[in-house]
N, C-alpha and C positions, 0 to 999 in steps of 0.2 A: 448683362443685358436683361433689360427687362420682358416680359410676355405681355402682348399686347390684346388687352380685353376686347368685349365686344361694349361692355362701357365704355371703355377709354376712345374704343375707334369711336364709336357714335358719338364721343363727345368733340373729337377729334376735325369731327364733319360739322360741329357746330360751329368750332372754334376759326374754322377754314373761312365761312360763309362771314363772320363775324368781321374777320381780318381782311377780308376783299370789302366789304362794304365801308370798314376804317380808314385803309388805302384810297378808297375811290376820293376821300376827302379831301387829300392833299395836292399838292401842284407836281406833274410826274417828273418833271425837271431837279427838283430839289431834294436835295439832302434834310431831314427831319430826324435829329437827334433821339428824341424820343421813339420815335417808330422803331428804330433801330436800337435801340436801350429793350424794345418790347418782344422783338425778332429774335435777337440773342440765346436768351434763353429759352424761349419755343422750342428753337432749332437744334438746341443739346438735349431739351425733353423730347422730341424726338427722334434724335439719334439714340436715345437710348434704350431706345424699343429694337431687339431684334428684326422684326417682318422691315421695317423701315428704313434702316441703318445703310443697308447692303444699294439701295433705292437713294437714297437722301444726303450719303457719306460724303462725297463730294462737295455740296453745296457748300461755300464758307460762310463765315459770318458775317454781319453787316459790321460795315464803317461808318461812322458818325460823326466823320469831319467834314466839315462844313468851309464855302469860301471864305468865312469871319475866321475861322481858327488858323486856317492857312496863311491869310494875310495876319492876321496878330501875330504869330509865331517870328514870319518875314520881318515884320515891325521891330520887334523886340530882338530879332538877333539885329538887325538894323542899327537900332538904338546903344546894341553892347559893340560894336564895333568901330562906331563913332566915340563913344565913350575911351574905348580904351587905344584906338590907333586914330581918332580925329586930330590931335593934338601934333602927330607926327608926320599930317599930312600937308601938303602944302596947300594951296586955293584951289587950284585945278585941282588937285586928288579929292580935295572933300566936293567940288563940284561932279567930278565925275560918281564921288558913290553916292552922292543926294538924285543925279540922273539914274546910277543904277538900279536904287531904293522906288525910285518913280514907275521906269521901267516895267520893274518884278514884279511891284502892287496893280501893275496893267495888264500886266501878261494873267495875272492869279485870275486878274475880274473876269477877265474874257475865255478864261480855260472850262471846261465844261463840269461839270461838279462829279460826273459819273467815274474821270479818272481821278478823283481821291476820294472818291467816299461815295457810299450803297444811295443812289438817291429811291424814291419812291420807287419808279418803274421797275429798276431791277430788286426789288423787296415785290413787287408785284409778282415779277418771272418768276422768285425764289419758292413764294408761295404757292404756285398756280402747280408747279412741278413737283411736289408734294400734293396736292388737289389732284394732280393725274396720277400719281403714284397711290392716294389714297384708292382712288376710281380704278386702278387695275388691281388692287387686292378684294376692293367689292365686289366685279365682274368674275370672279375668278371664286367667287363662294365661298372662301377661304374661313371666313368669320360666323358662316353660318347662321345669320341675322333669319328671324321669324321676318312672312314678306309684310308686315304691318313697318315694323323698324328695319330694314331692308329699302325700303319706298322712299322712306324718312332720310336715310341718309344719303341716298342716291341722288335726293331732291337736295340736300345743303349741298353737296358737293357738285351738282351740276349749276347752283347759282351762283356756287362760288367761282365754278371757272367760266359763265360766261360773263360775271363782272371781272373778273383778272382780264379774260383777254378783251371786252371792252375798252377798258379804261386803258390798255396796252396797244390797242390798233389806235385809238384815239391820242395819244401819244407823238405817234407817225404821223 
């Protein structure tokens, strides 16, 4: 475990305010590959801070599947089943799994993207909960910040969290 500077926290508070104003960008419904390619590894830099770890361990990683990848997936087993047991089947049976191909591609479109994969809003929550975990190691002196940078980082992490839960009550 790493020791967690008063550099790294400060920058840590920059990087927070950074990441909510990034987030605010996108649509809170969807899944965004990228964000989540970006989230990843943040969230194992800082679990690897002891002060943090114990605060933050919990959180998992984001998912970055997307409704495209689910339905392509469906498609293509789709596709090898047809392939290799279409021949065997009679007219009603390939009718019925052309219906049940149809089906599953309807049920995917309409299922909400938060049960397979991190969409924006909870990449918001993930954030915002590390922003209060940062804000209870500030409040608590721990870091010992001069009150010039003290000020500084109280101010990133309080923009940060009232854009997190902005754009999170807005959401609702």
């Amino acid at each position: 475990m790493a020791e967690l500077t008063r550099k790294e926290f400060y920058q840590l508070a920059i990087e927070c305010r950074e990441r909510a104003l990034d987030l605010a960008r996108h649509d809170q419904h969807r899944v965004v590959p990228a964000q989540c390619s970006l989230f990843n590894p943040w969230l194992a830099k800082l679990k690897s801070y002891d002060r943090l770890a114990a605060h933050i361990g919990p959180l998992g990683t984001a998912r970055p599947i997307t409704r495209w990848h689910l339905m392509g997936l469906v498609f293509l087993l789709w596709l090898l089943i047809v392939w290799f047991v279409g021949q065997e089947l009679s007219t009603t049976g390939q009718r019925v799994l052309g219906f049940a191909l149809a089906s599953t591609l309807i049920l995917l479109y309409f299922l909400p993207e938060r049960l397979y994969g991190t969409t924006i809003e909870l990449l918001e929550g993930k954030v915002l909960r590390v922003v209060e975990t940062l804000e209870g190691i500030l409040q608590s002196q721990e870091m010992q910040f001069s009150e010039a940078a003290y000020f500084q980082v109280k101010e990133n992490l309080q923009a940060a969290r009232q854009e997190l839960r902005q754009q999170i009550h807005l959401a609702h």
